[in-house]
GUMAR-222464 format. One record per residue (C-alpha): residue in one letter; x, y, z; residue number from 1. Coordinates in pm, 1 decimal. Each point is the difference from the previous one (the first is absolute). Layout:
<vexgus>
["a"; [X; Y; Z]; NUM];
...
</vexgus>
This chain:
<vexgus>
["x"; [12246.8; 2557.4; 3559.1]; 1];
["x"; [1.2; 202.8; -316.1]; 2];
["x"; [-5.6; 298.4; 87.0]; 3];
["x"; [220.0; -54.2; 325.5]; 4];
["x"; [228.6; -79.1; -305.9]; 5];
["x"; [-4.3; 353.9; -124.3]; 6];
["x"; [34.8; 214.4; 272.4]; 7];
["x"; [283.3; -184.0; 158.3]; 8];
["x"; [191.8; 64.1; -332.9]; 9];
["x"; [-70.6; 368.8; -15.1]; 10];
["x"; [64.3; 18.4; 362.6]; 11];
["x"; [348.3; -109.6; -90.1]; 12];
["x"; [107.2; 271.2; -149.0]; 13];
["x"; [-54.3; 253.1; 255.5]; 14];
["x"; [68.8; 370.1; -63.0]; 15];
["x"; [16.0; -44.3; -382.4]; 16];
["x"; [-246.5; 263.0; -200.3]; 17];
["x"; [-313.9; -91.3; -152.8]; 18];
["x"; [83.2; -61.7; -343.4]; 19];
["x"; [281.9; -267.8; 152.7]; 20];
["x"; [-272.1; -132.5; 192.8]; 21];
["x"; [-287.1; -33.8; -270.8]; 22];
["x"; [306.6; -156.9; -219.6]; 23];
["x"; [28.1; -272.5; 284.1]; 24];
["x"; [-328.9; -39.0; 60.7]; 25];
["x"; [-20.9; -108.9; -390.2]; 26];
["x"; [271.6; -229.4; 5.7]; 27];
["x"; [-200.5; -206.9; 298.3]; 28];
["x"; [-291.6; 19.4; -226.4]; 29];
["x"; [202.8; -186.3; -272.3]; 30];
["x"; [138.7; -219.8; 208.4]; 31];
["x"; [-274.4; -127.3; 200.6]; 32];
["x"; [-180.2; -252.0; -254.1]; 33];
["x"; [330.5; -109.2; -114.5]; 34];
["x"; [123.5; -106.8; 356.3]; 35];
["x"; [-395.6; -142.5; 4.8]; 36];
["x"; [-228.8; 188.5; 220.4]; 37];
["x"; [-180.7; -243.8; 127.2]; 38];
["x"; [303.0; -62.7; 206.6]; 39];
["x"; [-61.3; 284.8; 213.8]; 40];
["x"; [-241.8; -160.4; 201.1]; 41];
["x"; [230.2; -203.3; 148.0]; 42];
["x"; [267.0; 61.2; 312.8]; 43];
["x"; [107.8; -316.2; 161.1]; 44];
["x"; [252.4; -75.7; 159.1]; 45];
["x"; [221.4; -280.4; 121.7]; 46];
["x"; [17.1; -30.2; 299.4]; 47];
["x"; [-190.6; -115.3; 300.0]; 48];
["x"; [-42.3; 236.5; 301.7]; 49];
["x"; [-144.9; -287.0; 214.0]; 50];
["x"; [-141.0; -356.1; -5.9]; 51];
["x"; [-282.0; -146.8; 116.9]; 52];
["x"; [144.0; -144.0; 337.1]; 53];
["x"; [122.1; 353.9; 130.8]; 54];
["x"; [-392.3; 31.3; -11.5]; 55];
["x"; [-113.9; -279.2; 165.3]; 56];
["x"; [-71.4; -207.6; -240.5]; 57];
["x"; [52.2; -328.8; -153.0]; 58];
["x"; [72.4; -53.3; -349.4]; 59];
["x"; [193.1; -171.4; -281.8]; 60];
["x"; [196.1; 126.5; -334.8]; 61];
["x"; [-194.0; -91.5; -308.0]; 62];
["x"; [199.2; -9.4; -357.8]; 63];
["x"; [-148.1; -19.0; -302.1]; 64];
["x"; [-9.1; 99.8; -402.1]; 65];
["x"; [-183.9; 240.2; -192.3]; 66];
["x"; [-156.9; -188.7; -382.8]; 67];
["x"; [380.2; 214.9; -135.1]; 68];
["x"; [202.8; -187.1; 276.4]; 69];
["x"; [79.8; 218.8; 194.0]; 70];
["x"; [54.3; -83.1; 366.5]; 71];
["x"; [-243.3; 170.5; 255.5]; 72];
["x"; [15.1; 5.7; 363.7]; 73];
["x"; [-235.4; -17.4; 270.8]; 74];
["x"; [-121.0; -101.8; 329.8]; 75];
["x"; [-282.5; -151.9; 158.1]; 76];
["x"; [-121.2; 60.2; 313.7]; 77];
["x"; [-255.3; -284.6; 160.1]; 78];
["x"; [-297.7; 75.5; 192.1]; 79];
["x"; [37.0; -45.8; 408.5]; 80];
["x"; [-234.4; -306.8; -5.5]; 81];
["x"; [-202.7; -133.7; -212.8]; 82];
["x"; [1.4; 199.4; -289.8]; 83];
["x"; [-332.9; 166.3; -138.7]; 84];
["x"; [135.7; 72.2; -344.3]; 85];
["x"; [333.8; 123.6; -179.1]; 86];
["x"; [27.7; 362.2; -130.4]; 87];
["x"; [230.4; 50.6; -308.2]; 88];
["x"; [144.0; 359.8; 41.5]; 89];
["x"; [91.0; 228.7; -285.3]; 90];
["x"; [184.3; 354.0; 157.9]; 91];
["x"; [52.2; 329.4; -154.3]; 92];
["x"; [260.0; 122.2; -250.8]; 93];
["x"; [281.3; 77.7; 275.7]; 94];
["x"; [235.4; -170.5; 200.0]; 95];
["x"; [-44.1; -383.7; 61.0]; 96];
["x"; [-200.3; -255.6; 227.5]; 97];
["x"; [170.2; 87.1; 337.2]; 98];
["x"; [-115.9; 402.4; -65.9]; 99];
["x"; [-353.3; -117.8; -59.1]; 100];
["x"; [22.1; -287.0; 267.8]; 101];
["x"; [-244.5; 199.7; 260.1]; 102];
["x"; [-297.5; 27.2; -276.0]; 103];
["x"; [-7.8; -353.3; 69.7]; 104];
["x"; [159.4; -109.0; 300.0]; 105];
["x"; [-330.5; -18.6; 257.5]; 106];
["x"; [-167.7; -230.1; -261.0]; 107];
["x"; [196.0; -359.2; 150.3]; 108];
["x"; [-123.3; 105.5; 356.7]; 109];
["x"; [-342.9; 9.0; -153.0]; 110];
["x"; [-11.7; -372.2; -147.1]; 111];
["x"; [147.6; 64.3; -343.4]; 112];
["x"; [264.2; -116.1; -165.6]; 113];
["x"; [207.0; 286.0; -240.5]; 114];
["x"; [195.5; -42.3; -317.2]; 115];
["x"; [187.7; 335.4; -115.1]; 116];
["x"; [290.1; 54.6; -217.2]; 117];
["x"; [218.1; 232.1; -184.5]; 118];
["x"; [-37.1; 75.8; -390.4]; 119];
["x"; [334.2; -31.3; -248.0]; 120];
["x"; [218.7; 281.6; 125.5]; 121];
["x"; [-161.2; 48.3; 328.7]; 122];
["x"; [147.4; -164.4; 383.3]; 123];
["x"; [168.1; -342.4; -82.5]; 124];
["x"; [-161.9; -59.6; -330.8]; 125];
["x"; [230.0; -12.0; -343.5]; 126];
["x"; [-32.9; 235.5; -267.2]; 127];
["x"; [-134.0; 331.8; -117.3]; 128];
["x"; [-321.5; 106.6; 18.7]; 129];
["x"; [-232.0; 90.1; -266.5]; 130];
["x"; [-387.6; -3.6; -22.2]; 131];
["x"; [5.3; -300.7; -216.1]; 132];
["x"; [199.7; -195.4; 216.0]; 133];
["x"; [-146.3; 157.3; 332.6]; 134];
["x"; [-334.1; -166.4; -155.6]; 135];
["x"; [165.6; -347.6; -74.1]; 136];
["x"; [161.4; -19.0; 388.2]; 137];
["x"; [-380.2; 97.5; 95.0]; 138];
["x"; [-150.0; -277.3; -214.3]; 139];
["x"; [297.4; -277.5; 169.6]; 140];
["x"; [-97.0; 102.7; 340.1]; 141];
["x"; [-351.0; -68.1; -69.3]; 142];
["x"; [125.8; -369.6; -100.3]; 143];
["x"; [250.1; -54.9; 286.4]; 144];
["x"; [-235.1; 102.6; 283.6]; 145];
["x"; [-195.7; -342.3; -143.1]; 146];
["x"; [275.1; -177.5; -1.4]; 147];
["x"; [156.2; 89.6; 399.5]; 148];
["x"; [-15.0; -243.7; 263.9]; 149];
["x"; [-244.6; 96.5; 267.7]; 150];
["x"; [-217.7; 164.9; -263.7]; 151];
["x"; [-392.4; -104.7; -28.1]; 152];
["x"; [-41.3; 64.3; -353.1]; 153];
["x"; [-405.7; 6.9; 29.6]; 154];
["x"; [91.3; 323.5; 237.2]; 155];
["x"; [241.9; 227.5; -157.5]; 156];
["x"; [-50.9; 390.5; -41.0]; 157];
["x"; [160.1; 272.7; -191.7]; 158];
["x"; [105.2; 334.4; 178.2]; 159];
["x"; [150.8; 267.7; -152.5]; 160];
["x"; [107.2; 340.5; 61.6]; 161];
["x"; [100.6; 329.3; -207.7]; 162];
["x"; [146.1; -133.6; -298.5]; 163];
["x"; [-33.5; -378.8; 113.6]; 164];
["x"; [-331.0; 71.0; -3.7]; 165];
["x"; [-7.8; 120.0; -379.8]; 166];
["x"; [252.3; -346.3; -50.1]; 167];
["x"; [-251.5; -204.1; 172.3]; 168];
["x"; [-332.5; 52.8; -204.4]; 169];
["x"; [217.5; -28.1; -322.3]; 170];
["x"; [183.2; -303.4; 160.9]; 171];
["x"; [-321.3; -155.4; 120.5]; 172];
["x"; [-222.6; 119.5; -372.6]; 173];
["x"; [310.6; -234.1; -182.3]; 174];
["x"; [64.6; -274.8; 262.2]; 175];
["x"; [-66.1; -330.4; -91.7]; 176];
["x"; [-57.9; -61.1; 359.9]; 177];
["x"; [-294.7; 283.4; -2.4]; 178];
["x"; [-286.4; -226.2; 81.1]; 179];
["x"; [198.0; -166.3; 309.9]; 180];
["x"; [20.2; 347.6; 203.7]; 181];
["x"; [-215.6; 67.6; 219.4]; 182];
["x"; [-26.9; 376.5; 17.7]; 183];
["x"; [190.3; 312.0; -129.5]; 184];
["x"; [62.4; 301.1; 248.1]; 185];
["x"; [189.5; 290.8; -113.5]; 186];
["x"; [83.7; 346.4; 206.1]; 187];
["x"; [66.4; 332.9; -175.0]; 188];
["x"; [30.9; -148.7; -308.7]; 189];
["x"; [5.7; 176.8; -347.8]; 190];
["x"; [-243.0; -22.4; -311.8]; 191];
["x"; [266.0; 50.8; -286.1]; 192];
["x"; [402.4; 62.3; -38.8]; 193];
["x"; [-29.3; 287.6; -228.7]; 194];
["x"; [-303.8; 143.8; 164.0]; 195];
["x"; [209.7; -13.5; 327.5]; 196];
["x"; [284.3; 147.0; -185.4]; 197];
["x"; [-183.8; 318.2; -97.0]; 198];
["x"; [-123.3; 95.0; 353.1]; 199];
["x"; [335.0; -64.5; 145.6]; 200];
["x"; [138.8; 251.7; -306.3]; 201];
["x"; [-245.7; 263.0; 87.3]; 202];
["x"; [70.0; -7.0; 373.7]; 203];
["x"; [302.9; 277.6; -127.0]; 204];
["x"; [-70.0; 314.3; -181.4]; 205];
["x"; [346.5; -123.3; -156.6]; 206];
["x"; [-115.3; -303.2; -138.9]; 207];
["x"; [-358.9; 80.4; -77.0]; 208];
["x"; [14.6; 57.2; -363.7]; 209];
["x"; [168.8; -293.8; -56.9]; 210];
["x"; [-269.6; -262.7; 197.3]; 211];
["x"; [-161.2; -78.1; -358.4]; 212];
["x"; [380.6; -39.0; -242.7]; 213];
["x"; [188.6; -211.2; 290.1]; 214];
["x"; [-291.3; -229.6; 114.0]; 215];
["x"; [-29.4; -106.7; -310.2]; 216];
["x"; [347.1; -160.7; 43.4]; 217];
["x"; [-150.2; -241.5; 266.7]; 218];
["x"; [-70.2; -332.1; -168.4]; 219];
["x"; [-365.9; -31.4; -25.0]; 220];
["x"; [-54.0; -392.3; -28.3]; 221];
["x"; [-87.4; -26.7; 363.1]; 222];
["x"; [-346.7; 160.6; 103.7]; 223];
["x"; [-119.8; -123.0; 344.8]; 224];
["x"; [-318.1; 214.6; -23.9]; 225];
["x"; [-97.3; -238.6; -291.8]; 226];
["x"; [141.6; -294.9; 139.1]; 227];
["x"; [-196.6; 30.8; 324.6]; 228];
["x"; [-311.9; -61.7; -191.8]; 229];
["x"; [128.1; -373.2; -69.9]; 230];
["x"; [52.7; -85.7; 354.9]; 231];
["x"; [-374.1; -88.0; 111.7]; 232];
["x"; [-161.1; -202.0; 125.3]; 233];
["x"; [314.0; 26.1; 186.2]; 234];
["x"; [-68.0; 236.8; 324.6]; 235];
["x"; [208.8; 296.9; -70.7]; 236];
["x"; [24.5; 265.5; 339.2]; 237];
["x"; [174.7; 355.0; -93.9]; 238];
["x"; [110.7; 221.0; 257.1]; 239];
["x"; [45.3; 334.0; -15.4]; 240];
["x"; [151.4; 273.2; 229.0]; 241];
["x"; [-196.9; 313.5; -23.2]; 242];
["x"; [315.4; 174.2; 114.3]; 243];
["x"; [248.4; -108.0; -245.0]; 244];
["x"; [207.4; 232.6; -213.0]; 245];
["x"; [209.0; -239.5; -186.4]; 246];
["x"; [-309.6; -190.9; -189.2]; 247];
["x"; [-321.4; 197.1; -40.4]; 248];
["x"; [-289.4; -171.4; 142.2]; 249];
["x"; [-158.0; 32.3; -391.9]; 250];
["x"; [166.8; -319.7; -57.8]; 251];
["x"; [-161.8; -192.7; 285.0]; 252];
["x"; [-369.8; 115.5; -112.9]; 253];
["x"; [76.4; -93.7; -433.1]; 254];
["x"; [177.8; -369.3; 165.8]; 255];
["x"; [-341.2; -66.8; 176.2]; 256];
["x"; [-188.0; 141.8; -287.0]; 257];
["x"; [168.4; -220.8; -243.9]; 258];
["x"; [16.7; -310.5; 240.0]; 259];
["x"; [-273.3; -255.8; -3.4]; 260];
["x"; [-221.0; -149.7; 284.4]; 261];
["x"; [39.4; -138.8; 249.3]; 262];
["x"; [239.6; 363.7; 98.0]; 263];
["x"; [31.4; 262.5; 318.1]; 264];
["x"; [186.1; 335.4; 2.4]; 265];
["x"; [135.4; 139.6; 337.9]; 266];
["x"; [55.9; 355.2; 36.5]; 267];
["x"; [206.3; 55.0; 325.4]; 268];
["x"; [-7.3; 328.0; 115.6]; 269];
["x"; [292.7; 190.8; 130.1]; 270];
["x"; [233.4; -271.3; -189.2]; 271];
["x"; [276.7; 94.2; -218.8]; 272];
["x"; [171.1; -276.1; -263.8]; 273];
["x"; [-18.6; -350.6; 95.5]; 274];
["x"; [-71.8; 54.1; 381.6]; 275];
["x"; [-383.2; -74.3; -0.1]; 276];
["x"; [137.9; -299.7; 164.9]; 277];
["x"; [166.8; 126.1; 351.1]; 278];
["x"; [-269.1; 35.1; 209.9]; 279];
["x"; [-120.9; -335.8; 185.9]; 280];
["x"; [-339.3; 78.0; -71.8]; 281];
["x"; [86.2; -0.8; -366.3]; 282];
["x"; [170.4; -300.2; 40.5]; 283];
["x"; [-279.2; -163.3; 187.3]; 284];
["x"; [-245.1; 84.7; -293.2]; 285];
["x"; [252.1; -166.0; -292.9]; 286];
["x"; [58.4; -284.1; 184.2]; 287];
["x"; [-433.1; -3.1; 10.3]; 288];
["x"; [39.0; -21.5; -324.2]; 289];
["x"; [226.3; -241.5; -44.0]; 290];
["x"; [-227.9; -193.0; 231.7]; 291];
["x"; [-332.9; -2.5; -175.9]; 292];
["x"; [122.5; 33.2; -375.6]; 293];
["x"; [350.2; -138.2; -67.9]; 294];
["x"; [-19.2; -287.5; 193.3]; 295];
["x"; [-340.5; -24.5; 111.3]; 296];
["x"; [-84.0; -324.1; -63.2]; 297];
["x"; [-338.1; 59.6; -130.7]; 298];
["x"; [-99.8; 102.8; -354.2]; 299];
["x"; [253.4; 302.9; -37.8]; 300];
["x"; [-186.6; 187.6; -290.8]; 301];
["x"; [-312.3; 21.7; 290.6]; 302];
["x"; [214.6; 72.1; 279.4]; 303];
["x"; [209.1; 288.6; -175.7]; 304];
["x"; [-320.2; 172.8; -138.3]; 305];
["x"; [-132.3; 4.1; 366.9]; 306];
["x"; [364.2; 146.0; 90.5]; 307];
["x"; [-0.9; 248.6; -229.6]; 308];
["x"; [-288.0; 128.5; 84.0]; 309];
["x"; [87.0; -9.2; 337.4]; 310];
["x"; [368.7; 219.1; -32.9]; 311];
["x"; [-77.4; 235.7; -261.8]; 312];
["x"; [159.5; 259.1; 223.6]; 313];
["x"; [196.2; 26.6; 239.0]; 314];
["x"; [-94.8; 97.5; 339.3]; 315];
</vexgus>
C-alpha cells in the first residue's frame, strides 16, 4: 500500500546519507497523490497460475462489461448436483481469480454454484484499475450473476473478501439489483480507505508522521462502514480473524456496529487474513448458514435473527 510505497523508494537508494534520503523520501511524498494514491491498494496481475480443471473442477469462462465498457472476465463454477444457491465472489486487492481460486473452490462440492471474476487491470480483465472503476466492475458483477445460465436468481449470495469485501457492501449499498440478493458475507474486510491507509502508514516508524498528510490523498467517496448500514434487512455475516496483521480486527467490530439486523460477527481464533475459512469445521458452519438464512426457504428476516444469535462466535 502506501506506505509499502515509501520505503521501497528510500530503500532504493541504499548507502546514500540521511539528508539524500529525507530528500527522497520528500519527492515520494509529492509524488504520491499525483500518481493517485488510492492506486496503491492494488497489485494484480495478468496472468493465471492455474484454472479451475487442474483442481478438479468444472467450470466455464464468463465475459462481461463494467457500466464504462470495459470488458471483465470471469468464470463460473456450477454446483455438483443440484445446486443450493450461487455465491458471487469479490477477492482481495492482489493477483487475479486463479490466486484466490482455493477461498472458493470447496463451495461446488458443497451444492453451490460460484461466480468470481477479475476487476479492470487484474487476471484477464481490460484496463487499469482505480477505486472508481474497481466499484463499477463490482456493481456489473452483481448484474451478470442474474443474468448467467444455471443461476436461480431467488438464491444468489454475495461473498467477499479483504478488499472485495469493502467492494461488495459499496457494490451491494448502490446495486440496483440490492433487493434480489439474498445475503452479504464478507471476511477480513475493512471499515474505510483512508482509515485503512493510516494504520498501514503507522505500521513504520518511517512513515508514521505522515499517516494523517498522505491518507488524505485516498479518495474518500467510498465509505463501506456507512454503506453497511443500508444493506438490511439484507442478512449481512462479517468474519473476522483474531489473528490477522494485515486488517485490524477494529474494522470487523465498527462493520457489525454500523450494520443493521438481521447480522452475525465471527471471530475465529488463531486465524490470520482471510483464512477463517480453511478449516472444515468452519466450512461446515458457513455452509449452515447458507442453509437456514440465504436460501432457507422460510421467512429469511426470522431465520437469520435465529442464526445470528446462534453464531455470534466462533467456536
Amino acid at each position: 500500500m502506501v506506505g509499502d510505497a515509501v520505503v521501497v523508494v528510500l530503500r532504493s537508494a541504499p548507502g546514500r546519507g540521511l539528508a539524500a534520503r529525507l530528500a527522497i523520501l520528500l519527492t515520494a511524498i509529492a509524488m504520491l497523490p499525483l500518481a493517485g494514491c488510492t492506486n496503491m491498494f492494488f497489485h494484480p496481475t495478468p496472468t493465471h497460475v492455474l484454472t479451475p480443471d487442474q483442481v478438479g473442477l468444472a467450470w466455464r469462462d464468463v465475459w462481461f462489461e463494467s457500466a464504462d465498457s470495459v470488458r471483465l472476465h470471469g468464470w463460473f463454477l456450477p454446483a455438483e448436483g443440484e445446486a443450493k444457491g450461487t455465491v458471487l465472489f469479490m477477492h482481495g486487492n492482489a493477483q487475479n481469480i486463479s490466486t484466490h481460486l482455493a477461498s472458493v473452490a470447496w463451495l461446488p462440492g458443497r451444492g453451490y454454484n460460484v461466480f468470481l471474476f477479475d476487476y479492470r487491470g487484474y487476471g484477464s480483465s481490460d484496463g487499469v484499475p482505480d477505486l472508481d472503476g474497481l466499484h463499477r466492475d463490482s456493481e456489473a458483477a452483481i448484474a451478470e450473476t442474474f443474468r448467467l445460465e444455471g443461476v436461480d436468481a431467488n438464491r444468489v449470495a454475495l461473498f467477499g473478501q479483504s478488499l472485495g469485501g469493502s467492494l461488495a457492501i459499496e457494490a451491494l449499498a448502490r446495486s440496483p439489483e440490492k433487493p434480489r440478493v439474498r445475503a452479504l458475507i464478507v471476511e477480513g474486510a475493512f471499515a474505510g480507505y483512508r482509515r485503512v491507509a493510516r494504520e498501514v502508514l503507522a505500521r513504520s516508524w518511517l512513515t508514521w508522521p505522515l499517516q494523517t498528510p498522505l491518507s488524505l490523498a485516498i479518495a474518500d467517496d467510498y465509505e463501506p462502514g456507512t454503506a453497511i448500514a443500508t444493506i438490511a434487512p439484507i442478512p449481512v455475516l462479517i468474519i473476522q480473524g483474531e489473528d490477522d496483521s494485515i486488517i485490524d480486527p477494529a474494522h470487523a467490530h465498527d462493520l457489525y456496529a454500523a450494520a443493521g439486523h438481521p447480522k452475525a460477527l465471527w471471530l475465529v481464533p488463531n486465524a490470520p487474513h482471510i483464512a477463517a475459512l480453511r478449516t472444515p469445521a468452519m466450512r461446515d458452519r458457513f455452509v449452515s448458514y447458507l442453509n437456514a438464512c440465504a436460501f432457507a426457504d422460510a421467512e429469511r428476516g426470522s431465520a437469520c435473527e435465529q442464526a445470528s444469535a446462534l453464531s455470534s462466535a466462533a467456536p
